[in-house]
C-alpha positions in Angstrom: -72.3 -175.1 -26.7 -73.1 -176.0 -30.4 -70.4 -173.9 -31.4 -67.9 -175.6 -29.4 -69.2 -178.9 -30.8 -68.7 -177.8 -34.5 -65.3 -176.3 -33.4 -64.3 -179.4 -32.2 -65.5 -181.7 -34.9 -63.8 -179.2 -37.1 -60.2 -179.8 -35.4 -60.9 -183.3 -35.1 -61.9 -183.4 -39.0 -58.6 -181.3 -39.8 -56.2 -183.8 -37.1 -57.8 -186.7 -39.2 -57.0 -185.1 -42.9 -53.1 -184.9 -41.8 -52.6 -188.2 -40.1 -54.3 -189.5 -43.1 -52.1 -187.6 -45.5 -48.6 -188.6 -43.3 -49.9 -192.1 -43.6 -50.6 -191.8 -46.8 -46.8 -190.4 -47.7 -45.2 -192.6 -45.8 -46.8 -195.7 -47.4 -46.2 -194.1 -50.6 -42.4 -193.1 -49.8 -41.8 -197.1 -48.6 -43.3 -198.6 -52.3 -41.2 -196.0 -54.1 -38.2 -197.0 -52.1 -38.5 -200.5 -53.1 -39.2 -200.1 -56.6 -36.2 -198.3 -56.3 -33.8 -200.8 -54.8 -35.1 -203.5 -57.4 -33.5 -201.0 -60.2 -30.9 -200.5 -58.4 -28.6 -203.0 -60.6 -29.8 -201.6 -63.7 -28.0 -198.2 -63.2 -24.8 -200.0 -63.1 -25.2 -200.8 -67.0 -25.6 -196.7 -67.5 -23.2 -196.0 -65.0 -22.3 -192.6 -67.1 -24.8 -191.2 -65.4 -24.4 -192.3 -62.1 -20.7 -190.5 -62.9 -22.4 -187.0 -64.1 -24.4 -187.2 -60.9 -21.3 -188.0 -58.7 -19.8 -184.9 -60.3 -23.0 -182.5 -60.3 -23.4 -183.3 -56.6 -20.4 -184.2 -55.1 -17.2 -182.1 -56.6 -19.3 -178.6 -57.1 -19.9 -179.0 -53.3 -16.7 -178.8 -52.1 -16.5 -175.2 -51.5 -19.6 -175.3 -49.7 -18.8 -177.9 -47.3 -14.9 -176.7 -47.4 -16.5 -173.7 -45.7 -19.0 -175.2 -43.8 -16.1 -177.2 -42.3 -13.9 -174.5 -41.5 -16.5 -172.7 -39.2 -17.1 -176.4 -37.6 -13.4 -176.9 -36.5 -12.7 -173.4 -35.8 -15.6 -172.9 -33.7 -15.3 -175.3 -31.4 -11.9 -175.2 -31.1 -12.2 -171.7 -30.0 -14.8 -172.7 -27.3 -13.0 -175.1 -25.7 -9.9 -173.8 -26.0 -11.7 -170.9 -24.2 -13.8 -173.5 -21.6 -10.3 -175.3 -21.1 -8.1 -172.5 -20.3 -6.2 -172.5 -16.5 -8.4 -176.0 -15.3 -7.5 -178.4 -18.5 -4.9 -179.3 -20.4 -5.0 -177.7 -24.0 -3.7 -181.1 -25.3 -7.7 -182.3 -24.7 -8.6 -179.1 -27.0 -7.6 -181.7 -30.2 -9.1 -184.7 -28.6 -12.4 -183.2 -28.3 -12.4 -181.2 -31.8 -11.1 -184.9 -33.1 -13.8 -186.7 -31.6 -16.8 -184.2 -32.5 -15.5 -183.4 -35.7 -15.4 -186.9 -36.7 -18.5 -188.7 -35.2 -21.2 -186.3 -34.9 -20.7 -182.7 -36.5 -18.8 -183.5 -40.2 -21.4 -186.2 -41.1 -24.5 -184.0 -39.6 -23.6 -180.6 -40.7 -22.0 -181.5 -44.6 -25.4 -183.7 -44.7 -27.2 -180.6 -43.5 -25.5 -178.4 -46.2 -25.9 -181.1 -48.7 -30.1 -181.4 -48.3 -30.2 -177.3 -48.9 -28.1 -177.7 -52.3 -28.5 -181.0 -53.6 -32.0 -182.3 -52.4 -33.8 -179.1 -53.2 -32.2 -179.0 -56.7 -32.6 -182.7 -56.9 -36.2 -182.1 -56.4 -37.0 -179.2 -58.0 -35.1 -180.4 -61.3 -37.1 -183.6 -60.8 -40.4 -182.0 -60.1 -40.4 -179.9 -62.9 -40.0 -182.6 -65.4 -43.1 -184.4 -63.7 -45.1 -181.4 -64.1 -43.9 -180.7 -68.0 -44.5 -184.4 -68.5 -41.2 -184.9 -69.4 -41.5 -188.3 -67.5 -44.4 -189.2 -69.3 -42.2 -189.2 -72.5 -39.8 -191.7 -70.6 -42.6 -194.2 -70.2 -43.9 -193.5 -73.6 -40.2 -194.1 -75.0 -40.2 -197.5 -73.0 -37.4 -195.6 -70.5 -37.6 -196.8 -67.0 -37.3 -193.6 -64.8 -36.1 -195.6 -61.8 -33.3 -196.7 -63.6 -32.5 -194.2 -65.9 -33.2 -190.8 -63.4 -33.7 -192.0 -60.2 -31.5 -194.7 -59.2 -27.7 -193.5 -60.4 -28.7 -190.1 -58.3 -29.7 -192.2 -55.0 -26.1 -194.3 -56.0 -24.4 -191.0 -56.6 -25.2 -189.3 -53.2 -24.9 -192.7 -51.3 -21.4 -192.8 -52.7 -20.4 -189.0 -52.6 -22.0 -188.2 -49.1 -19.2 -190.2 -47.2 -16.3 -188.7 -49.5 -17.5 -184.9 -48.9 -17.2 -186.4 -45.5 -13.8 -186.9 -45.2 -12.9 -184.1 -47.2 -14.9 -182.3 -44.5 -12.9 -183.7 -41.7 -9.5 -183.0 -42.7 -10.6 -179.5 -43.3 -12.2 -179.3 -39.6 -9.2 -180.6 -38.1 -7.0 -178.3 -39.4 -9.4 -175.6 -39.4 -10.0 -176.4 -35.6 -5.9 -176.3 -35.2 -5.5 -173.2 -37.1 -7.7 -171.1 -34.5 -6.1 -173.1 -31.5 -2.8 -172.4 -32.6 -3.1 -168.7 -33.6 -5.5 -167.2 -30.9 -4.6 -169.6 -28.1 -1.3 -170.6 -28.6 -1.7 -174.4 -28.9 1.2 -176.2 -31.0 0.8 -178.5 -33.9 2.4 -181.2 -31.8 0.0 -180.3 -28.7 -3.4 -180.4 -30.8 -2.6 -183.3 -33.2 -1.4 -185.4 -29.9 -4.9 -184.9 -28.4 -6.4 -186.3 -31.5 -4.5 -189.1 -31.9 -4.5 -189.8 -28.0 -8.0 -191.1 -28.0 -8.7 -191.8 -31.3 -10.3 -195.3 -32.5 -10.7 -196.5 -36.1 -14.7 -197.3 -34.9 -15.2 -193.3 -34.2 -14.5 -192.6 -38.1 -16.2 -195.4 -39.6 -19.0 -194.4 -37.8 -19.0 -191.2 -39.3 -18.8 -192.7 -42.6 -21.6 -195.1 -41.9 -23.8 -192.0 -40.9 -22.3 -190.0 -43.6 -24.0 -192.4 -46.5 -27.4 -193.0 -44.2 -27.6 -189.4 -44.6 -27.2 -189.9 -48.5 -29.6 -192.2 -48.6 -32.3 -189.4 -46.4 -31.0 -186.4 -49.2 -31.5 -189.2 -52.6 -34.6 -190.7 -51.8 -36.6 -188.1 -50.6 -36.1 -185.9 -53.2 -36.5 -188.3 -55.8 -39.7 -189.1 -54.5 -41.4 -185.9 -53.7 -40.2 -184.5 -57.3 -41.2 -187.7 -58.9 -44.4 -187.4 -57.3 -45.0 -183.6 -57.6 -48.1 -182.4 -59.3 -49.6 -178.8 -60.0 -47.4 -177.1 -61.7 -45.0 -174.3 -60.0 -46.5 -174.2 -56.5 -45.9 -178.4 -56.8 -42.7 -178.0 -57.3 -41.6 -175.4 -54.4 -44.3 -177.7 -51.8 -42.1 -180.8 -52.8 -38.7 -178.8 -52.6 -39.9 -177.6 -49.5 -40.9 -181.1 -48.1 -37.7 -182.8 -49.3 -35.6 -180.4 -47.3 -37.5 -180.4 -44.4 -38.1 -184.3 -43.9 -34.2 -184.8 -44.8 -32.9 -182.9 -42.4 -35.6 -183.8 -40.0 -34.4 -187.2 -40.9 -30.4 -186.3 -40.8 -30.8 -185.1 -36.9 -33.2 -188.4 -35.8 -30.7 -190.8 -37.8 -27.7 -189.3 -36.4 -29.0 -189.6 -32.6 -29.6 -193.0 -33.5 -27.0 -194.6 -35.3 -24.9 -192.5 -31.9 -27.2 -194.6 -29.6 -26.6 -197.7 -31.2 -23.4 -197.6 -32.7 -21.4 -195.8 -29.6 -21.9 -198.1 -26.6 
């Protein structure tokens, strides 16, 4: 019986020890946002680097989301050009890829993609110039880190996020029509009539609104865990690792929400 007791204590010790540490981050996470926002404006006058970040992140991940994107489209166009065949009318094959493509699966998957290659190098490059105390020399230099580091990569990815994502459309639209049309026969005038017969202006906007939320997930948590990182190498993959697991943690939540709220 005593042994059950001290078992129990034990879990009810460890239970405590993580609430308190998720508290603990998530109180940390909202300060560090705000200090954030309130450098926000003082990026703009080093806006050279917000452009080097726009670059580094943004244009050197077009050929991962370009293929990402092609697997999207082509995909489902294949299953439901497959689920259609003899009861529906291929011309809803485009309509459906049209609508997925551009509300839910572009904005999710190229923010997906995005966490894995820019937040964890975000981080990591972040995290090891905590642990080198190469930040430490910014504050000794009178640099602000928010505003010379942080703040033009949050901009950056805010600003790149919804580009990649029409870039990541266009590509599973066509990459959609290309399997329709070659393995189940489905014109370019069939397909692209079924994507403009129930398209509406508010389906991609909302895409693009989810597209820089999702920015916003990728930026800020890795700025803050590699800002925040500590003890050396192992620091620095624990905070890679938590960036990437609360953004896309955060990408799949947000984009059920924003759906729920924005699609009634």
């Amino acid at each position: 019986m005593s042994s059950l007791i001290r078992l129990s204590n034990r879990a009810a010790d460890s239970f405590g020890h993580y609430v308190r540490k998720f508290v603990e981050t998530v109180v940390g996470y909202l300060v560090f946002v705000w200090e954030l926002f309130k450098n926000i404006p003082g990026a703009f006058s080093n806006f050279h680097t917000t452009v080097e970040q726009m670059y580094s992140m943004g244009v050197t991940s077009i050929p991962v989301v370009f293929a990402a994107s092609v697997a999207t489209g082509s995909i489902m166009a294949w299953q439901l050009a497959y689920q259609f065949a003899d009861m529906i009318p291929l011309v809803f094959v485009g309509m459906a890829v049209g609508k997925s493509v551009m509300v839910e699966l572009c904005p999710i998957l190229t923010a997906m993609v995005l966490a894995g290659r820019v937040g964890a190098s975000m981080c990591s490059e972040l995290g090891t110039m905590a642990v080198t105390e190469q930040l430490d020399a910014y504050k000794v230099l009178g640099l602000n880190p928010y505003k010379f580091l942080l703040a033009p990569r949050l901009i950056a990815t805010v600003l790149m996020l919804p580009v990649l994502t029409i870039i990541s459309i266009l590509i599973g639209l066509l990459g959609g029509f290309t399997v329709a049309y070659f393995f189940k026969d489905v014109s370019w005038h069939v397909f692209f009539y079924g994507v403009r017969m129930f398209y509406q202006d508010w389906d991609f906007i909302v895409g693009l609104i989810k597209a820089a939320l999702f920015g916003f997930f990728i930026a800020s948590y890795a700025c803050y865990f590699g800002y925040t990182t500590s003890n050396g190498a192992e620091g620095v993959g624990r905070s890679t690792k938590a960036t990437v697991v609360a953004s896309m943690t955060s990408i799949l939540i947000g984009g059920f929400m924003l759906s729920k709220f924005l699609l009634i």
